[in-house]
N, C-alpha and C positions, 0 to 999 in steps of 0.2 A: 572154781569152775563147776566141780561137782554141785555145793549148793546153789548157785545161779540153775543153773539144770533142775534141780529141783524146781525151785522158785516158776521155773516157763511149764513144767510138768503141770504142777498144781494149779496153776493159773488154766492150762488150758482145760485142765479137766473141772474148776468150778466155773467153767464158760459151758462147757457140754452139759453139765449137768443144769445150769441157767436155761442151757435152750432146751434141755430134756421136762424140765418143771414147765417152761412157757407154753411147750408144745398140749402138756396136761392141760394147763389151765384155760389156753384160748379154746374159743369165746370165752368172755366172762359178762357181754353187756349183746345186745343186736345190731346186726349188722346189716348197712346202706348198702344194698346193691342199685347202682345208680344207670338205668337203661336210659340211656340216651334220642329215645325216640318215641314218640309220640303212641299212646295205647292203640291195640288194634293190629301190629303189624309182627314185629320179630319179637312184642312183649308176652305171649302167648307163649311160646316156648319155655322164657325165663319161669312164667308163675308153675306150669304144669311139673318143675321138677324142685319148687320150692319145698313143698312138703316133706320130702325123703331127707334132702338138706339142714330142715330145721329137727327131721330127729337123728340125724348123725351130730351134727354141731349143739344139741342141748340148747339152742338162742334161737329167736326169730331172728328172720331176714325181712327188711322192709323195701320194696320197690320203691324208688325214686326216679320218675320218668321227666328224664331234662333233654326233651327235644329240641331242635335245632341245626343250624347250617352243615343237616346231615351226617347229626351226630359230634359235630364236632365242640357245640358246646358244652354241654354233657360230660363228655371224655375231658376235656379242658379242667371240669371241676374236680373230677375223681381223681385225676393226674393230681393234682394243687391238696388231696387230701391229708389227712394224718396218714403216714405210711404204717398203720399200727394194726392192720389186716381188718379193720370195722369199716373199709368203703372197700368196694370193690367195683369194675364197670364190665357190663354186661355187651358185648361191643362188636360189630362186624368190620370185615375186609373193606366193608363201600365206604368205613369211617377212618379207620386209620390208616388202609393203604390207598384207597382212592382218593379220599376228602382231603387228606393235608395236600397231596397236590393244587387244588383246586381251591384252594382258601390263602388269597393273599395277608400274610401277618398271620400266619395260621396260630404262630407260639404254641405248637407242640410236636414233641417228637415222638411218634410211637413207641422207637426202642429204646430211646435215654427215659420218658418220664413214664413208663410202666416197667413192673414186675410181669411178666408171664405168669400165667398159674394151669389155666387148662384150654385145648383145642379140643373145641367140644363137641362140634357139628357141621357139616356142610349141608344146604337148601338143595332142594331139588329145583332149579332153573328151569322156566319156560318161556315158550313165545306164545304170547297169547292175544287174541282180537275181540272188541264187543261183537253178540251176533249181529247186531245192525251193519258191517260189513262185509260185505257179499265175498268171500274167499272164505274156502274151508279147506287147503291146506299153501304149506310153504310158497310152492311153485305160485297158484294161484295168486300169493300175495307179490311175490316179486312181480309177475306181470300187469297185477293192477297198479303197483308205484308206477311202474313205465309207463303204464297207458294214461295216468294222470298225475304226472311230474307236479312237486310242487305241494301235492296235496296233502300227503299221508303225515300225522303225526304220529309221536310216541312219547312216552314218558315214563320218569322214572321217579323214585325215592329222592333225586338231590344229585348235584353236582358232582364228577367223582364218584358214585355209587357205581354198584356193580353192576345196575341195571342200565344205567347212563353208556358204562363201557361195552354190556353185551350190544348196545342199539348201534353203537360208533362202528363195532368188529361185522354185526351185520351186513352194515352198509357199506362198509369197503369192502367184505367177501361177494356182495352181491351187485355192485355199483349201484344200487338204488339212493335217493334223496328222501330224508324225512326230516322234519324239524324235532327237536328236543323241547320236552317241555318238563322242566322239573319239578316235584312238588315235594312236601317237606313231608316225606314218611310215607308208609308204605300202604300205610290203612287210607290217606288222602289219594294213594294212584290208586288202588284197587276200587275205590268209589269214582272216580274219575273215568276208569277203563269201564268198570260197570254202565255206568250211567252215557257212554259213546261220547264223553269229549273229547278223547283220545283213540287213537286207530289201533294205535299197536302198544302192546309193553312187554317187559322181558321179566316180570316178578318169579319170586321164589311160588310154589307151587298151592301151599299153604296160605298166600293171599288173596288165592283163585277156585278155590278147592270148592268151598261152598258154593261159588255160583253156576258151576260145571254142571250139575243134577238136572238146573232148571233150563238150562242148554241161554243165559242172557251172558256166558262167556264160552269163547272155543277156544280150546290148545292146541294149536296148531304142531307144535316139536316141542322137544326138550334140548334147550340148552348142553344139555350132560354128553359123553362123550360115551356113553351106554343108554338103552333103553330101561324104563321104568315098569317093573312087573305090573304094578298097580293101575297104569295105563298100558297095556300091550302092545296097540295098536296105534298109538303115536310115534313116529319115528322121531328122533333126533336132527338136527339141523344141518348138521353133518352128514348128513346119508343124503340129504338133497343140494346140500351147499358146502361141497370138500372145502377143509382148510379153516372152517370154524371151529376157534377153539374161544370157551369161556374165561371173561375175568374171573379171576380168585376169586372164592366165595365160600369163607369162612362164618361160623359165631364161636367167640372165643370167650375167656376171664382173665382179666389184668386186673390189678392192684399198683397202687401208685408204688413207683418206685423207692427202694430201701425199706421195701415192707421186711419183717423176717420170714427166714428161711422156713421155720416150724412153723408159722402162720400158712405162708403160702403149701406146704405138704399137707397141713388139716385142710384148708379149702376144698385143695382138689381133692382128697378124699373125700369128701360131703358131697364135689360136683361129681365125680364119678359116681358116689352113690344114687344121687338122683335123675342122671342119665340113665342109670342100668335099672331103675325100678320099670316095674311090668307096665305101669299107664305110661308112662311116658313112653317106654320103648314102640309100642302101640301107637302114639301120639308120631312118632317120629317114622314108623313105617306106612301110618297111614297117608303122610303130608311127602312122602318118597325122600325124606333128608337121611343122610346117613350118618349114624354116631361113632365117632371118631375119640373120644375120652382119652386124647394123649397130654404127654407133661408137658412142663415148663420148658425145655430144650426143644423140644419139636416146637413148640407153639414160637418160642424166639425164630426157628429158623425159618418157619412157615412165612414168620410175619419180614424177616428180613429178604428172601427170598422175592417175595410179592411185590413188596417195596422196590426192590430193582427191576420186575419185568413192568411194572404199571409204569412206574416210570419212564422205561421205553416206548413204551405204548402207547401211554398219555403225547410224546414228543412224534412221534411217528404217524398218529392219528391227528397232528395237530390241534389238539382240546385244548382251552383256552380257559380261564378259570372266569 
């Protein structure tokens, strides 16, 4: 008995010491971070905290942008990778909580085929109009839908995105009619909302940022459920339309599932560091997103959470894939 005891001793202690050595040596080669979306839109975030990243981790990191049915191809391939902590996927709420609804044969499961690693950020949400719109705020929009039923579009990132859900919660808080019009990526609606082929859209803040100065977009409210120092004088959607509340709206980091533990612990160390560096944080207060740099167990519960109320919501709002 004694020596069997022994024997599970030593074993589990040249296992600890296995993962104590791994945890040294990972990286040892560069590592795929695979953003699933088209350059121009939430990929901006990923590069601006690359640098911090590759000097904490000793390796480069190479963007891999695999665009697609809103993300969901992308995330499809990093899930299917070596679980060996060398791919990683760069990935939001509108893909793996909104989009698997939304994708018939979708074959993937956010909580079975990733590792959590970090919840990194939430976007500053807006509603926003090209100036060729005659309405300059909330109120005004809702009474020009009524006066011209029919008319008004919107658009979003993709099917299932968060932008898709904020347009759906709109329109049932307000009883107004718009049609949907979805486009693959977030850099393709904010040239679309620029250019007035679209009346209305609900982007994250930072894909509108730029054109604000030259006044060819207006923000009407924020999404958020607080006001934005940064805009003072934009109210939120809520102060004029009780009872809106926004779809989840996360950016997180997964690793395909059965990655290791030591792997996933160095990640997020590397992510937390290049969250908290000075441009980025800069980057992140200027664009009104809030940095969030929590673990693996938040980010699980975050993402299983989500999963159940979209879900509800998706069925309630009747969305149809």
């Amino acid at each position: 008995m004694r020596i069997a005891l022994l024997r599970v001793l030593a074993g589990m202690a040249g296992l600890l010491i296995g993962c104590a050595a791994y945890a040294q040596a990972f990286p040892t080669k560069p590592i795929q971070m695979v953003v699933p979306y088209p350059p121009g839109g939430v990929d901006p975030y990923a590069r601006v905290m690359m640098p911090k990243m590759i000097e904490v981790l000793g390796q480069n990191i190479v963007i891999e942008n695999r665009p697609g049915a809103n993300g969901i191809i992308g995330s499809r391939e990093a899930a299917r990778a070596a679980p060996d902590g060398y791919t990683i996927l760069f990935a939001t709420s509108s893909t793996l909580v909104g989009g698997v609804f939304m994708i018939k044969d979708v074959n993937l499961d956010p909580v079975k085929d990733f590792a959590p690693i970090t919840l990194m950020f939430e976007p500053q949400q807006v509603l926003a109009v090209p100036a060729s719109l005659p309405v300059n705020n909330v109120k005004e929009l809702i009474d020009y839908a009524r006066k011209n039923p029919g008319k008004l579009s919107y658009g979003s990132s993709g099917i299932g995105s968060v932008f898709h859900l904020n347009g759906e919660l709109f329109k049932q808080v307000t009883g107004i009619f718009m049609v949907h019009i979805p486009y693959g990526g977030t850099g393709p609606l904010a040239r679309e909302l620029l250019a007035g082929r679209i009346d209305v859209a609900f982007p994250a803040l930072s894909n509108v940022r730029t054109f604000l100065a030259s006044g060819k977009v207006k923000v009407l409210a924020l999404a958020e459920a607080q006001r934005y120092a940064g805009l003072p004088d934009v109210p939120t959607i809520a102060e004029i339309v009780p009872g809106f509340r926004k779809a989840p709206s996360w950016i997180a980091m997964f690793a395909p599932a059965g990655t290791p533990r030591a792997a996933i612990e160095r990640l997020h160390t590397a992510i937390v560091a290049g969250l908290n560096a000075p441009e980025v944080r800069k980057y992140h207060d200027d664009n009104g997103s809030k940095i969030m740099a929590q673990g693996a167990e938040q980010l699980s519960a975050a993402l299983k959470g989500d999963l159940e109320r979209v879900g509800k919501l998706i069925k309630t709002l009747d969305i149809k894939p």
